[in-house]
C-alpha positions in Angstrom: 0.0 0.0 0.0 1.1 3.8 -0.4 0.5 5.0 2.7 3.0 2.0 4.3 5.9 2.6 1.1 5.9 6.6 2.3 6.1 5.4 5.9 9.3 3.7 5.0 10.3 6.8 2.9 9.7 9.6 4.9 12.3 9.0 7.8 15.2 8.7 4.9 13.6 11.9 3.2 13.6 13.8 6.7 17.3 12.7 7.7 18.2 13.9 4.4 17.1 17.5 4.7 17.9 17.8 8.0 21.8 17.0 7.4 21.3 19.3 4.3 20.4 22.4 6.2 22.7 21.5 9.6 26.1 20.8 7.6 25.3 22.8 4.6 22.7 25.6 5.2 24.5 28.4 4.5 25.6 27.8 1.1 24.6 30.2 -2.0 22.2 27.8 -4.3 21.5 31.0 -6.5 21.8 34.4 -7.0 18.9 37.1 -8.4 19.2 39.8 -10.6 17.2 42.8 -10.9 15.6 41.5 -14.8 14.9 37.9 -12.6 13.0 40.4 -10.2 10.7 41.7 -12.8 10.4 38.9 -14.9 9.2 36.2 -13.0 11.8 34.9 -10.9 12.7 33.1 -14.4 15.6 30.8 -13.7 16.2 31.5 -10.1 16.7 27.8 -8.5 14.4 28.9 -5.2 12.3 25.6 -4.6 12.9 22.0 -3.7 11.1 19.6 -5.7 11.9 15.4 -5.8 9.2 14.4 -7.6 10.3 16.0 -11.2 12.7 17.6 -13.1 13.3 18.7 -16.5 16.5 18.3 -18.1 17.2 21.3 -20.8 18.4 18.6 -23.1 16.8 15.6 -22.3 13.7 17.1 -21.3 11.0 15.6 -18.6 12.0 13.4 -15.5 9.7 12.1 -12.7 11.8 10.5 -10.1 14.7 10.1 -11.9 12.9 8.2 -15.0 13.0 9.7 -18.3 8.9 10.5 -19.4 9.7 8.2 -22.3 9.8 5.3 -20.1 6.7 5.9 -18.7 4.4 6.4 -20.9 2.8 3.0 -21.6 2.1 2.6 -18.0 -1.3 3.9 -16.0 -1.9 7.4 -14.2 -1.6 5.6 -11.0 1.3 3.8 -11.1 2.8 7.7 -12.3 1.2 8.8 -8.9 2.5 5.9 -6.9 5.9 7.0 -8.5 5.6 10.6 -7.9 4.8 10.1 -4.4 7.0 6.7 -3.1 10.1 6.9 -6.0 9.2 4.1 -6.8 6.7 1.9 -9.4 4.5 -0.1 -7.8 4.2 -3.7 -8.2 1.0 -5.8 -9.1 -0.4 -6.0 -5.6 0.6 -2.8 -4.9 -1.2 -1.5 -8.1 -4.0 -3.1 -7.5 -4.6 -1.7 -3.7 -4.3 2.0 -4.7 -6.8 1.2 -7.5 -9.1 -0.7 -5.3 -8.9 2.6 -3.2 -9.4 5.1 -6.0 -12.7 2.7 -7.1 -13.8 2.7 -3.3 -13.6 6.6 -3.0 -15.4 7.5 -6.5 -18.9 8.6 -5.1 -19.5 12.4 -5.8 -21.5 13.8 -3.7 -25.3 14.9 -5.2 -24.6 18.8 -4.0 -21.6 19.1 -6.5 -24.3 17.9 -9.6 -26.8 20.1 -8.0 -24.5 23.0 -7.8 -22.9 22.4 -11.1 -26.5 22.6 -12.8 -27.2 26.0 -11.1 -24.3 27.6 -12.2 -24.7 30.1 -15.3 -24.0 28.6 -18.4 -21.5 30.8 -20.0 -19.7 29.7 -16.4 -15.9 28.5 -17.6 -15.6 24.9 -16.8 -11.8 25.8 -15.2 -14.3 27.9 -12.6 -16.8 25.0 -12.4 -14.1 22.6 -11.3 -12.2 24.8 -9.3 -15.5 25.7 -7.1 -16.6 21.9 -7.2 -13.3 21.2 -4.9 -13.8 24.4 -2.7 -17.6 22.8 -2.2 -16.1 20.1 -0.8 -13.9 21.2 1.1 -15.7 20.7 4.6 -15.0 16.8 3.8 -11.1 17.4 4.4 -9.6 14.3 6.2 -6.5 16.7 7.2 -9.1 19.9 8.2 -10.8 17.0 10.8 -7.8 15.5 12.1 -5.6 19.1 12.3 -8.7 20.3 14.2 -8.8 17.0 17.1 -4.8 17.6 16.8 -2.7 15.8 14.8 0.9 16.0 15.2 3.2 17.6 12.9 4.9 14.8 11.9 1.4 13.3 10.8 0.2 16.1 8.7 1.0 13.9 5.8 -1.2 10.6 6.5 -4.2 12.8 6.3 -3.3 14.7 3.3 -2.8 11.5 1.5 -6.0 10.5 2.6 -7.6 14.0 1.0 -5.7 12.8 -1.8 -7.0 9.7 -2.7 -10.4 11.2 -2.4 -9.4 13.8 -4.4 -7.9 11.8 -7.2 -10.5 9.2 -7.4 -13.0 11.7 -8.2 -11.4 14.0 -10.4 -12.0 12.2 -13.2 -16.1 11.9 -12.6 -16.1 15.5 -12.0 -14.2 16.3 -15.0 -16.3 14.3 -17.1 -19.6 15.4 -16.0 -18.6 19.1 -16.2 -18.1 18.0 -20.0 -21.5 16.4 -20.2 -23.2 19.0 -18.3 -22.0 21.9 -19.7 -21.6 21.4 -23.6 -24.4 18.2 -24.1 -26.8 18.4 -21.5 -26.1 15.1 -20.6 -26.2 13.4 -17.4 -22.8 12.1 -16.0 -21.9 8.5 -16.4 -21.0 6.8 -13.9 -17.5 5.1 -13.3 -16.8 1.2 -14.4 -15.1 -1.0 -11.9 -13.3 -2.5 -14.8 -11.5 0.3 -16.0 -8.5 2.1 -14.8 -8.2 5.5 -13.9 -7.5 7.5 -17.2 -9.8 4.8 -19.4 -12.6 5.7 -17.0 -12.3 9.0 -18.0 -12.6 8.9 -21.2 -15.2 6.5 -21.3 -17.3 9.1 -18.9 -16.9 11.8 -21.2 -18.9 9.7 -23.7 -17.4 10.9 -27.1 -18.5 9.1 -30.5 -14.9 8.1 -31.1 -13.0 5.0 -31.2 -13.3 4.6 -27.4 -10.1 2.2 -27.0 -7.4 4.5 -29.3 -9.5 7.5 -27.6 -8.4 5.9 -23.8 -4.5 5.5 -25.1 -4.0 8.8 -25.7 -5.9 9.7 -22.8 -3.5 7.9 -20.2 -0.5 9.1 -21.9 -1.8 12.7 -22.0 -2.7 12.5 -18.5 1.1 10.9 -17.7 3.0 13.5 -19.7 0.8 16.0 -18.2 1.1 14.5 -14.5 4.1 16.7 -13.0 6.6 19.5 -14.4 8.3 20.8 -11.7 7.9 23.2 -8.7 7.9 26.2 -9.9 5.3 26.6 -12.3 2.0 28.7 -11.7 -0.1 25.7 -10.9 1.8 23.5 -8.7 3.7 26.7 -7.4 0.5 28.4 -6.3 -1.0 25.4 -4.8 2.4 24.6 -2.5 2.0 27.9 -1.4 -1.4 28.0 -0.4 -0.6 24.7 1.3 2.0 25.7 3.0 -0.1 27.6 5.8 -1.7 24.5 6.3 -4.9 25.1 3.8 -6.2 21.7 3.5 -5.3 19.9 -0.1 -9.1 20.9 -1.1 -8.2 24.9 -1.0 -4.7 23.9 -2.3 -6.1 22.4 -5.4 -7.9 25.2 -6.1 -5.6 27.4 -6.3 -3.4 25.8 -8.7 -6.8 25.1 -11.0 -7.1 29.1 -10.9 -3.5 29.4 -11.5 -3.7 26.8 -14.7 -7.0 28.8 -16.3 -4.2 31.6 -17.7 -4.6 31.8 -21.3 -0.5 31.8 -21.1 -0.5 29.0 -19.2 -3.4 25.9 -19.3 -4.7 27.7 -22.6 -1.8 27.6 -24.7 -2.6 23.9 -26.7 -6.0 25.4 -27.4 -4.0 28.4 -29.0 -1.9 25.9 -30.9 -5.5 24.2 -32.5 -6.8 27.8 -33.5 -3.5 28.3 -35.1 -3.6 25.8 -37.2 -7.4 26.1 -38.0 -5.5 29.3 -39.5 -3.3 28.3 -41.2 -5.8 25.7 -43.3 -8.2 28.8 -43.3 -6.0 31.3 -45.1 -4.6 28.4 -48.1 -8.1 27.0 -48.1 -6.5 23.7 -47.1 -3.1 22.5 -46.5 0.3 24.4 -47.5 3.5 23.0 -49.0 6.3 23.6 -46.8 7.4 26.7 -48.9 3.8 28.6 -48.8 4.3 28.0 -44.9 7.7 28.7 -44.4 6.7 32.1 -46.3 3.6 32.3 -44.0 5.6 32.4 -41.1 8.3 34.6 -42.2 5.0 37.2 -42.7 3.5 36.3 -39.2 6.7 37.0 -37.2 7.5 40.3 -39.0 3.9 41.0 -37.5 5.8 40.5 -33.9 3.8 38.2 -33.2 4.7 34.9 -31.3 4.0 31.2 -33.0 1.8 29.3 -30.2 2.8 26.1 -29.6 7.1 26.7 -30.2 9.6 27.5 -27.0 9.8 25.9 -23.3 10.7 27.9 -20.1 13.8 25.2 -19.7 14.1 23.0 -22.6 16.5 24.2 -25.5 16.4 21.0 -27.6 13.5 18.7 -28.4 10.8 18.1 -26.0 10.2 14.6 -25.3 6.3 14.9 -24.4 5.8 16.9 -28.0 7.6 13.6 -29.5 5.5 10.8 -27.4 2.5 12.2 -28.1 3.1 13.1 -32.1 4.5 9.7 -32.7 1.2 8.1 -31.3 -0.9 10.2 -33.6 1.1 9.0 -36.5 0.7 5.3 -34.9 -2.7 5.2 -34.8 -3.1 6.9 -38.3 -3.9 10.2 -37.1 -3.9 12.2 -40.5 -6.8 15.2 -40.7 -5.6 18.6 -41.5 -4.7 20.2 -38.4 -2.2 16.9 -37.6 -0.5 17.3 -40.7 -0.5 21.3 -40.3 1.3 20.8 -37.1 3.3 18.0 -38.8 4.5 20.4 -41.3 5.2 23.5 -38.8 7.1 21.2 -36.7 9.4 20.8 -39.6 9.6 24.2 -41.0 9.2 26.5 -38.0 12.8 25.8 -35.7 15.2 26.3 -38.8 13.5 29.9 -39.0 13.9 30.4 -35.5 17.4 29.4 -35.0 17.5 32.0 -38.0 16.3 34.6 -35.9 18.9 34.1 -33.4 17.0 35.3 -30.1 14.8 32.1 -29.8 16.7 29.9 -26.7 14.1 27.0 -27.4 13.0 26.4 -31.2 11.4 23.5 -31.4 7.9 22.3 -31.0 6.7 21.6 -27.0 4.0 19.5 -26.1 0.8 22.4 -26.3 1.5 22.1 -30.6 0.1 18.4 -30.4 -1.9 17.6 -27.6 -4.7 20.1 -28.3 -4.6 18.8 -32.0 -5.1 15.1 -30.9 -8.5 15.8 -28.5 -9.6 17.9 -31.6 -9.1 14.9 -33.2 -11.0 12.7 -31.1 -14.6 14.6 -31.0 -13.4 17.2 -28.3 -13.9 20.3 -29.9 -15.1 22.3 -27.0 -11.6 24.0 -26.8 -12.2 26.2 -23.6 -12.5 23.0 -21.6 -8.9 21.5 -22.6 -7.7 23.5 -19.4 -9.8 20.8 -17.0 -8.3 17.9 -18.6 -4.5 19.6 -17.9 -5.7 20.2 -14.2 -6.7 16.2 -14.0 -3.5 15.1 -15.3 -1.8 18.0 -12.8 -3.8 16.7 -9.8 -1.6 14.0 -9.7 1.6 16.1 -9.3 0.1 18.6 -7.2 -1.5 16.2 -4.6 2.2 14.7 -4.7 4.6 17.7 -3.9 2.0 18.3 -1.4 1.8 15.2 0.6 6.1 15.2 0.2 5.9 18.9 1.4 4.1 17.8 4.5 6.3 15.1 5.4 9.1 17.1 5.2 7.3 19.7 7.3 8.1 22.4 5.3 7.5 25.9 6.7 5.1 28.3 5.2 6.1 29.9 2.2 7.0 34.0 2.8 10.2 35.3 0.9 11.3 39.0 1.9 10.1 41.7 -0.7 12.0 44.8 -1.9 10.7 48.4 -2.9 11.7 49.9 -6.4 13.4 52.4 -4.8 15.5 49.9 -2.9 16.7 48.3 -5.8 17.6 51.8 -7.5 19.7 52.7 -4.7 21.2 49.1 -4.6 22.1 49.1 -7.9 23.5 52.5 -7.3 26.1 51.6 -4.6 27.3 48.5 -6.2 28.0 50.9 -9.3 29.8 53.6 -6.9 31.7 50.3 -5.2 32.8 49.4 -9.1 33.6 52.4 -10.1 35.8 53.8 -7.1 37.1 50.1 -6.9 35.7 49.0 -3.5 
């Protein structure tokens, strides 16, 4: 079971911070310059997280295992990873799933609420308030009030997370039904595993096997991508002054319905529906190449192209587009993409200011649920949040274990940093 693998974990996990921090706390990890300041703390190596890493080569790691080893296996053995750091085995697979399956009863208020809600209401909002309404259900918010130790914060959060996790995916389903078909949910098989469930609940006309491959290796890629971006960022620190996982969730759902940030495959999809709009189908590589050329000259920025980290090939782009061409993916918008993924990085290596040319994940994986029936494109978002509740719910429980402190960096005044910058300039300049 996961709760008795962490057990055996968490000591090692605890010893090995707290030797960190006595022998070696007063080390420089980083340093942080004015531009890091205002632009995001871009770069600045300020957060601890075990459970992923990317590479800017190699790209995607989750506990030390390159994504493209993982992808043929289920969601929850990717959770079981995230959290233990290690794959379970059979039995071990088995109990979590017989735990998720035990825990999958949504209560009726969250379908009651979810029909009263107005229906231009964005389904990111819908799912974000269905986890705030059930907040008063918080294992950790019962136990912390009776008084659970410190040292125990963790059992109950992993107890909100299981709940959590084994009901994601009927929420997220029957937001889709509700909202777009005025359909009732489905309910969840017993038979099917976490990610197939899900896309059997959504109950698209599409070939419902191929449709529940993709959907486990989107939700895989998707699962975890380090600690410092909005979602999972903004969740750890909500979490961090002990806001059950419920509010912590939420957060990072808010944090993911950016346009720059859970939006940006839909942005790839409308950018190719473009594309096939302006050449009333689809353009040789020269008409694009020339198509391009004119959109950048616009200063505009190609959706779908770049990465925070990476500066070579990213992996999850290359998992995902190879499973499209496997299962004979070939409409227009797949070969669109097809074809910018060939002619886009030589023109921005060109350019010369791109660090990151190539293609990243958001210019396929909207494409693909285009391909398969979902076509409601302001939803994608809820399906990046499922995959991300696994990562989130993760961190979180490791955070806990760990006993991290709440989160609260010291802040500086513009002013400050003028007349910072101004003495170390003095200092050069008289030699000090």
């Amino acid at each position: 079971m996961l709760k008795e693998r962490l057990q055996q974990q968490i000591p090692r996990w605890r010893q090995e911070m707290q030797t960190l921090i006595r022998h070696h706390g007063a080390v420089t990890v980083d340093a942080v310059s004015v531009e890091q300041l205002y632009r995001g703390m871009r770069g600045v190596r300020s957060i601890v997280c075990d459970t992923s890493f990317v590479d800017p080569q190699r790209g995607l790691f989750i506990r030390g295992r390159h994504i493209s080893e993982l992808t043929e296996r289920l969601p929850e053995e990717i959770f079981y990873l995230l959290c233990s750091g290690e794959l379970p085995d059979a039995s071990e697979l088995q109990q979590l799933q017989n735990e998720l399956r035990s825990r999958q009863q949504v209560p009726d208020y969250i379908w009651q609420m979810v029909r009263q809600l107005p229906g231009d209401s964005q389904p990111m909002a819908i799912f974000s308030l269905c986890w705030l309404a059930m907040e008063h259900e918080s294992v950790f918010l019962r136990e912390y009030r009776r008084g659970l130790p410190r040292e125990r914060h963790w059992e109950a959060t992993l107890e909100d997370a299981l709940n959590i996790l084994a009901k994601a995916p009927v929420i997220a389903a029957g937001i889709y039904r509700l909202k777009y078909h005025q359909q009732e949910p489905i309910p969840p098989r017993s038979d099917l595993d976490w990610g197939a469930n899900y896309a059997y609940m959504l109950g698209l006309d599409t070939d419902l096997e191929v449709f529940q491959q993709y959907i486990r290796k989107y939700l895989i890629v998707h699962s975890d991508h380090e600690g410092g971006n909005v979602t999972v960022n903004s969740s750890r620190i909500v979490n961090s002054a002990l806001s059950d996982l419920y509010f912590s969730i939420s957060a990072g759902i808010n944090g993911l319905a950016g346009p720059i940030h859970g939006m940006a495959n839909q942005e790839s999809v409308q950018f190719a529906q473009s594309i096939y709009q302006h050449f009333h189908g689809i353009p040789t590589d020269v008409q694009l190449e020339q198509y391009i050329w004119d959109y950048l000259d616009q200063g505009k920025i190609i959706p779908g192209f770049g990465h925070a980290v990476l500066r070579d090939q990213d992996p999850r782009f290359q998992v995902l587009h190879r499973f499209g061409r496997e299962v004979g993916v070939d409409n227009a918008l797949f070969q669109i993409i097809d074809a910018l993924s060939r002619v886009v990085p030589p023109i921005l290596k060109k350019i010369g200011k791109v660090k990151d040319p190539y293609p990243n994940i958001d210019a396929i994986s909207g494409v693909l649920l285009y391909h398969f029936g979902m076509t409601e494109m302001d939803y994608y978002p809820v399906l990046f949040a499922l995959a991300q509740i696994m990562g989130i719910s993760a961190q979180i429980i490791v955070s806990r274990a760990l006993m991290l402190p709440i989160f609260r960096p010291r802040s500086v005044t513009t002013e400050w940093l003028k007349q910072h910058v101004e003495s170390i300039e003095q200092g050069k300049t008289t030699g000090k």
